[in-house]
Every structure is written in C-alpha cells, then in structure tokens.
C-alpha atoms as a printed R data frame, in Angstrom:
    type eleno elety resid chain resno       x      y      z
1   ATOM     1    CA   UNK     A     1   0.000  0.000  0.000
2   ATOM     2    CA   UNK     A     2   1.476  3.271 -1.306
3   ATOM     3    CA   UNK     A     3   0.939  6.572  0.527
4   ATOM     4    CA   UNK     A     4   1.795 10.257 -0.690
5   ATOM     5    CA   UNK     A     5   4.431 11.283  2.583
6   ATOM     6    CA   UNK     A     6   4.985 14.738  2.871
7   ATOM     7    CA   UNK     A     7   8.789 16.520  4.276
8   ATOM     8    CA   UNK     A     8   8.381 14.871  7.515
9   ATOM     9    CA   UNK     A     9   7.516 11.310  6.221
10  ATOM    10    CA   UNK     A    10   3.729 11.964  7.320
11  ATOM    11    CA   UNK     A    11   1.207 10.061  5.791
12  ATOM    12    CA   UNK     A    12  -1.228 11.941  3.507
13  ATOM    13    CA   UNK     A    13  -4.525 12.022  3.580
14  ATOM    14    CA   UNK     A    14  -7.177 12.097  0.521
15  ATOM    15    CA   UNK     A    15 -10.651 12.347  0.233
16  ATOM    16    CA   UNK     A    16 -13.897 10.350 -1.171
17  ATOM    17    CA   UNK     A    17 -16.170 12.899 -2.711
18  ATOM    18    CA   UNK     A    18 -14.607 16.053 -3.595
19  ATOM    19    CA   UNK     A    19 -16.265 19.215 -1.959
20  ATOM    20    CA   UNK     A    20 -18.753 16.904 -0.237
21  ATOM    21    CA   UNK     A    21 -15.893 15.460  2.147
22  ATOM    22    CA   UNK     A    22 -13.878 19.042  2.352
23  ATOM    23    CA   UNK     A    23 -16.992 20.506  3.740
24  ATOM    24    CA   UNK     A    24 -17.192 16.960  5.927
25  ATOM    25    CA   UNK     A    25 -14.001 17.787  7.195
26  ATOM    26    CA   UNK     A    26 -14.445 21.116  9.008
27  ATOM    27    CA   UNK     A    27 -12.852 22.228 11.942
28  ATOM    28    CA   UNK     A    28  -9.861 24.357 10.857
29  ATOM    29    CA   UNK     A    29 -10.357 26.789 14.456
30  ATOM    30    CA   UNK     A    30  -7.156 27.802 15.909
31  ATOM    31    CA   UNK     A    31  -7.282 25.680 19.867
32  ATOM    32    CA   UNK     A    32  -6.724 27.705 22.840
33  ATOM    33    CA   UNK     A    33  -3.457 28.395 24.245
34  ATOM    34    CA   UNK     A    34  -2.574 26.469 26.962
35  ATOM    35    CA   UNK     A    35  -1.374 28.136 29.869
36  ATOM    36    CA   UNK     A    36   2.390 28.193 30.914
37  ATOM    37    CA   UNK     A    37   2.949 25.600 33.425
38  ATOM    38    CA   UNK     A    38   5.539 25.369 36.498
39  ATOM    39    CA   UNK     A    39   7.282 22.343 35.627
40  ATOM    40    CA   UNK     A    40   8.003 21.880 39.447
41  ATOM    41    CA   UNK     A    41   4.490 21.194 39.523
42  ATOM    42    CA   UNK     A    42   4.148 17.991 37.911
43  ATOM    43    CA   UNK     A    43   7.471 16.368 38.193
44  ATOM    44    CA   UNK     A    44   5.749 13.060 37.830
45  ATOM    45    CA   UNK     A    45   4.817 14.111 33.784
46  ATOM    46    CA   UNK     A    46   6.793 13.083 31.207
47  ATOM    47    CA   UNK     A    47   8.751 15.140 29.362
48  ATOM    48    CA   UNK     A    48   6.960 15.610 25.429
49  ATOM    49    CA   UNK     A    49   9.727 13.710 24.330
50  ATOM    50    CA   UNK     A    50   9.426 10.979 26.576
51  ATOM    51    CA   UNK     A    51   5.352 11.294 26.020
52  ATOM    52    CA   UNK     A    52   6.251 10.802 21.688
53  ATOM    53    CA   UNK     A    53   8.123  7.587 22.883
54  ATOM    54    CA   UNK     A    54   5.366  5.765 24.767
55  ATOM    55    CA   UNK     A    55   4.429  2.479 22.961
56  ATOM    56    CA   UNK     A    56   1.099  1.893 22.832
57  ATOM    57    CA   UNK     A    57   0.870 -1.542 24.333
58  ATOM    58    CA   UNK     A    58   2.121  0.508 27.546
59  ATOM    59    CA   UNK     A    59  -0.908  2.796 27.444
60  ATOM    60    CA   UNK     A    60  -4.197  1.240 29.003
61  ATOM    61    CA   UNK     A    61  -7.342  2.566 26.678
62  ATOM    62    CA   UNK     A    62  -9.630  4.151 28.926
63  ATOM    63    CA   UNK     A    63 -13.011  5.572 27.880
64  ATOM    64    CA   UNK     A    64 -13.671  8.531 26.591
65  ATOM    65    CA   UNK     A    65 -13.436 11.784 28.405
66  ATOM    66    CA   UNK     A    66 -16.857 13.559 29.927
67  ATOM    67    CA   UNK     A    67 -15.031 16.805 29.028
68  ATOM    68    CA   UNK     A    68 -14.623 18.138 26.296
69  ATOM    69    CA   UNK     A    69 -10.683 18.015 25.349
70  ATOM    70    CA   UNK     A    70 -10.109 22.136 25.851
71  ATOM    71    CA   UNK     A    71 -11.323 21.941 29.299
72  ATOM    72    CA   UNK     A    72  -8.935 19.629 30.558
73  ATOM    73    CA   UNK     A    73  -5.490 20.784 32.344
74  ATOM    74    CA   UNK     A    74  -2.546 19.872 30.503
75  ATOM    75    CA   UNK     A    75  -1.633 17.089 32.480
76  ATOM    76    CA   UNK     A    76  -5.131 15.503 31.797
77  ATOM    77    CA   UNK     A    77  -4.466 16.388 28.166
78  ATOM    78    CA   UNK     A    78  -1.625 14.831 28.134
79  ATOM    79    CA   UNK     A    79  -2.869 11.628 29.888
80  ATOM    80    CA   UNK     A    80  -5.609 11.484 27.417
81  ATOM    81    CA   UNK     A    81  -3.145 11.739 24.682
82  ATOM    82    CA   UNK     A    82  -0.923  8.950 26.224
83  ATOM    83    CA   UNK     A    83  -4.074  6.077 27.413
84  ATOM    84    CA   UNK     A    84  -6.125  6.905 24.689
85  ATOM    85    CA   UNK     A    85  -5.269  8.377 21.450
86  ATOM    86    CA   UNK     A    86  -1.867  6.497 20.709
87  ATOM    87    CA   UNK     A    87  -3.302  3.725 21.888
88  ATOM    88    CA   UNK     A    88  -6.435  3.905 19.612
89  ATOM    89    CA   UNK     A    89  -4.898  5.777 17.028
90  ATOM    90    CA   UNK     A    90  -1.954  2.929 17.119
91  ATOM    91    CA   UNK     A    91  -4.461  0.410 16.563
92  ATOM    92    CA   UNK     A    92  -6.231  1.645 13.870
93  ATOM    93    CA   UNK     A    93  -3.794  3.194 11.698
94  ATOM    94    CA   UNK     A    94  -1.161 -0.114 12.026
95  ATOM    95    CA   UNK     A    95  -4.489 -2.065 10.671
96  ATOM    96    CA   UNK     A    96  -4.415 -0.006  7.795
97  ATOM    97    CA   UNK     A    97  -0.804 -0.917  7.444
98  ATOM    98    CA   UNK     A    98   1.134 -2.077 10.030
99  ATOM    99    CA   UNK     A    99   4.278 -1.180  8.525
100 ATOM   100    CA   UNK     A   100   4.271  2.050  7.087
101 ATOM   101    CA   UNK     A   101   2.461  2.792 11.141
102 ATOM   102    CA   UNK     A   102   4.982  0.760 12.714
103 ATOM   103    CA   UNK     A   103   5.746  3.331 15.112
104 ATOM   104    CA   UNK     A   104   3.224  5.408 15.718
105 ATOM   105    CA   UNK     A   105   3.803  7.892 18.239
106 ATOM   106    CA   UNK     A   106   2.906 11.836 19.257
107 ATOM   107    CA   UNK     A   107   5.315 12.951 16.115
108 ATOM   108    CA   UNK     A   108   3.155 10.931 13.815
109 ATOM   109    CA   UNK     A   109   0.219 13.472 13.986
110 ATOM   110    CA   UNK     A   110   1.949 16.517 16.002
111 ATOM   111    CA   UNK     A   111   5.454 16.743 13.778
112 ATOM   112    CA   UNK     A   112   8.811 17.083 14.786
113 ATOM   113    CA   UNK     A   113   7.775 19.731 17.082
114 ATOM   114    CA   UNK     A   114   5.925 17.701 19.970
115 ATOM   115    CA   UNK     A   115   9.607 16.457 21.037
116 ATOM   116    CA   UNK     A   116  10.159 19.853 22.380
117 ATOM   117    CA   UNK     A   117   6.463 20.180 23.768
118 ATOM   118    CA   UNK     A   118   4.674 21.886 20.497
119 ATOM   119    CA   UNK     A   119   1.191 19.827 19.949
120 ATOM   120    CA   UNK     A   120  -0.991 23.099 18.577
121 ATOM   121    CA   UNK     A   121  -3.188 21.920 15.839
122 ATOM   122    CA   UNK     A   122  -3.543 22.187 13.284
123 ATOM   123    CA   UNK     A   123   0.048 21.968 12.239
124 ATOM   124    CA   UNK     A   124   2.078 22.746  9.159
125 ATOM   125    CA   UNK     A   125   3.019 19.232  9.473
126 ATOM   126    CA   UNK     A   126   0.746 17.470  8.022
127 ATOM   127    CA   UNK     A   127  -0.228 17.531  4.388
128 ATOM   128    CA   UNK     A   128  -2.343 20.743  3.786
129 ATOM   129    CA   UNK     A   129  -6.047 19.453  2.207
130 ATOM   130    CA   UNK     A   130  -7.979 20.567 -0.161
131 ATOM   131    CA   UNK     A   131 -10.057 18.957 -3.217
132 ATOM   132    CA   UNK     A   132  -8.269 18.245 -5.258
133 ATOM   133    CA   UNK     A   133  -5.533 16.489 -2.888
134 ATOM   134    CA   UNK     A   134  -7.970 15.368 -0.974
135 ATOM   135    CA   UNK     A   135  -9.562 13.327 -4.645
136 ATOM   136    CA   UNK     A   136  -6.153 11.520 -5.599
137 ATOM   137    CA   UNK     A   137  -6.358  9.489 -2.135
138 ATOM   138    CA   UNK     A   138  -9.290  7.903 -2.002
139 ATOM   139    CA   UNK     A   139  -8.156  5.447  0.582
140 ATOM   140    CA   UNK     A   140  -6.947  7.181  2.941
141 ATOM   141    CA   UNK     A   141  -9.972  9.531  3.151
142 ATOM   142    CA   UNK     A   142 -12.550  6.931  3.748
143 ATOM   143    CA   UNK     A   143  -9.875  5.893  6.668
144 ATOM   144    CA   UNK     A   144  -9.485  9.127  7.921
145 ATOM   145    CA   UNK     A   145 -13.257 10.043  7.793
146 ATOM   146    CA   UNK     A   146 -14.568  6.620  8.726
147 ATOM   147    CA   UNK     A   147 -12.354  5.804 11.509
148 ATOM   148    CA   UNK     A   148  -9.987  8.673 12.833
149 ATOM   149    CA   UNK     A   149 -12.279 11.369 12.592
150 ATOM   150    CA   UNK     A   150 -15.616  9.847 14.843
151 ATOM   151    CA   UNK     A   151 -12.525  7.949 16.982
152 ATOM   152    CA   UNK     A   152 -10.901 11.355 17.859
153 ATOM   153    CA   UNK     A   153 -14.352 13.146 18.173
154 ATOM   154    CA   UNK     A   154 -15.343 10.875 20.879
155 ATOM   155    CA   UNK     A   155 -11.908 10.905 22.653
156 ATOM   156    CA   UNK     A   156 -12.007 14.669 22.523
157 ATOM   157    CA   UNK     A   157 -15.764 14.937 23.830
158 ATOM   158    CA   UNK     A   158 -16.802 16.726 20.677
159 ATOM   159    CA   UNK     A   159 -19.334 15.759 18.192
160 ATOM   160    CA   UNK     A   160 -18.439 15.113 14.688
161 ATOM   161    CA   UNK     A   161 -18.087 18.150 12.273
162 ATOM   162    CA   UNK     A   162 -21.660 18.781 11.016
163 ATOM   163    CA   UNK     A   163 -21.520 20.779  7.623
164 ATOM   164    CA   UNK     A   164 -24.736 22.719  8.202
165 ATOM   165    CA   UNK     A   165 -23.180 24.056 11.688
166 ATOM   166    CA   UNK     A   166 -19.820 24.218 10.768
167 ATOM   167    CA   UNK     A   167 -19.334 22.414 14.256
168 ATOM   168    CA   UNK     A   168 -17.475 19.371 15.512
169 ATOM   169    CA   UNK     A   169 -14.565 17.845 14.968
170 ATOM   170    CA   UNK     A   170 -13.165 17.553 11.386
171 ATOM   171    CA   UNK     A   171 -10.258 17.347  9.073
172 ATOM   172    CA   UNK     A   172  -9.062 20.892  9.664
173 ATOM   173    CA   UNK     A   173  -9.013 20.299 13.242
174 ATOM   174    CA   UNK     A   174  -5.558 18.730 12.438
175 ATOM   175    CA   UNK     A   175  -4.541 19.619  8.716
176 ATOM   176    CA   UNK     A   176  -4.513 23.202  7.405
177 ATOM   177    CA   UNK     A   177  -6.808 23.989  4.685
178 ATOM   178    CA   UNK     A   178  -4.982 24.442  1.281
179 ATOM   179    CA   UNK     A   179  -5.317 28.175 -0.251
C-alpha cells in the first residue's frame, strides 16, 4: 500500500467525494493556548519527548473523556493523549498498514515539534487538504473520515463536524486547509 508522505515522512490524507468530504471535514479553528505551566508542579509528567516515545501496548485505553478536550489541564491532556489516542490511534492506523504505522507515536500526527512540547493543531506538518488532494487518495480519506475522525471526536468529547453548523470535529481540526 502506497501513501503520498509529505517533508516529515507523514502520511497523507485524501478524500472520497470532492467538496462533499472538504466541507465533511471542518474544523480548521485555531485551539486555545494552553497556559504556561511550572514544571516543578508535575514532576511526575513526562517530558513531550518521553510522552512521543510511549508504545502503545504501555498505554491502558480508557473511555472517553466527559469533558470536552479544551477543558482539561494539561496534564489531563496529556494523559488522554498517552491512554487513549496512541493507543487507539496505534491500533487503527497499524491495521491499515502495520508497517508504514509501525511506530506510531505523538510525532506521527503533532510533527517534529511535539519532542520539544509543540502539539498546537492544526500543524504545518501534516499535508495541507484541499479537493483536489484530498480526490487523488481515495483510501486514505474513507480511513481518515470513517475511523480517525468519529474515533478522535469521541476521545475529545466533541461531536463530529456537522456541515450545516460548521461544528465538531473535522479534518481541519488537524490539517490546514490548502489556499
């Protein structure tokens, strides 16, 4: 199975139904800033690095979170991050090819960047989407709307993006929209 990687080796996603999916995809809202945090607070947190190195089959899957992702301090964030989405995210993207997913970790999604503690989103990182990228991977899209998308939604507490709202979790809540 071939995939379109961009600078960083990411794998790039592609899309099912032209505009249809890009206005599936939604999201594309800049996330809060976390606040600064005293790192003699939480000695017991793992460095990002450390975090981007976890294996998955050392993170228990837990359910869910009640709150909604942006609510959460960053050391809840970053214990969602670790128990649930590498583990889930592990799982599902090695089924779609365990080798090219081998080792899935925060730098997978995040970039080169969450090693020194940058996770913003969306991030230049991944492959910017639009149509007619989003058309010559036909794979991947159904994937990435079929299984990431509602996965991540429901990790993050957030409903699915919704066209007619322009709510929800999409896409562009991880890739930035092509001009």
């Amino acid at each position: 199975m071939k995939y379109l990687l961009n600078k960083a080796g990411l794998c790039f996603t592609s899309c099912l139904g032209g505009a249809l999916v890009l206005a599936a995809c939604g999201g594309g809202a800049t996330p809060a800033e976390a606040p600064a945090q005293d790192p003699a607070a939480t000695p017991e947190a793992p460095s990002p690095a450390e975090a981007s190195r976890v294996p998955a089959e050392e993170s228990a899957e837990a359910a869910p979170t009640t709150k909604k992702f942006d609510e959460l301090s960053p050391e809840e964030k970053m214990a969602v991050m670790k128990t649930q989405v590498i583990p889930q995210m592990t799982e599902a993207f090695q089924a779609l090819d365990a080798k090219e997913f081998e080792n899935f970790r925060c730098t997978t999604c995040h970039g080169p960047g969450a090693n020194n503690g940058d996770f913003e989103m969306p991030t230049k990182s991944l492959p910017k989407l639009d149509e007619e990228e989003m058309k010559d991977h036909p794979e991947m899209t159904k994937f990435m709307i079929e299984q990431v998308v509602p996965k991540m939604a429901a990790i993050l507490g957030e409903p699915t993006y919704n066209p007619e709202t322009h709510q929800g979790f999409g896409c562009f809540n991880c890739h930035i929209k092509k001009d």
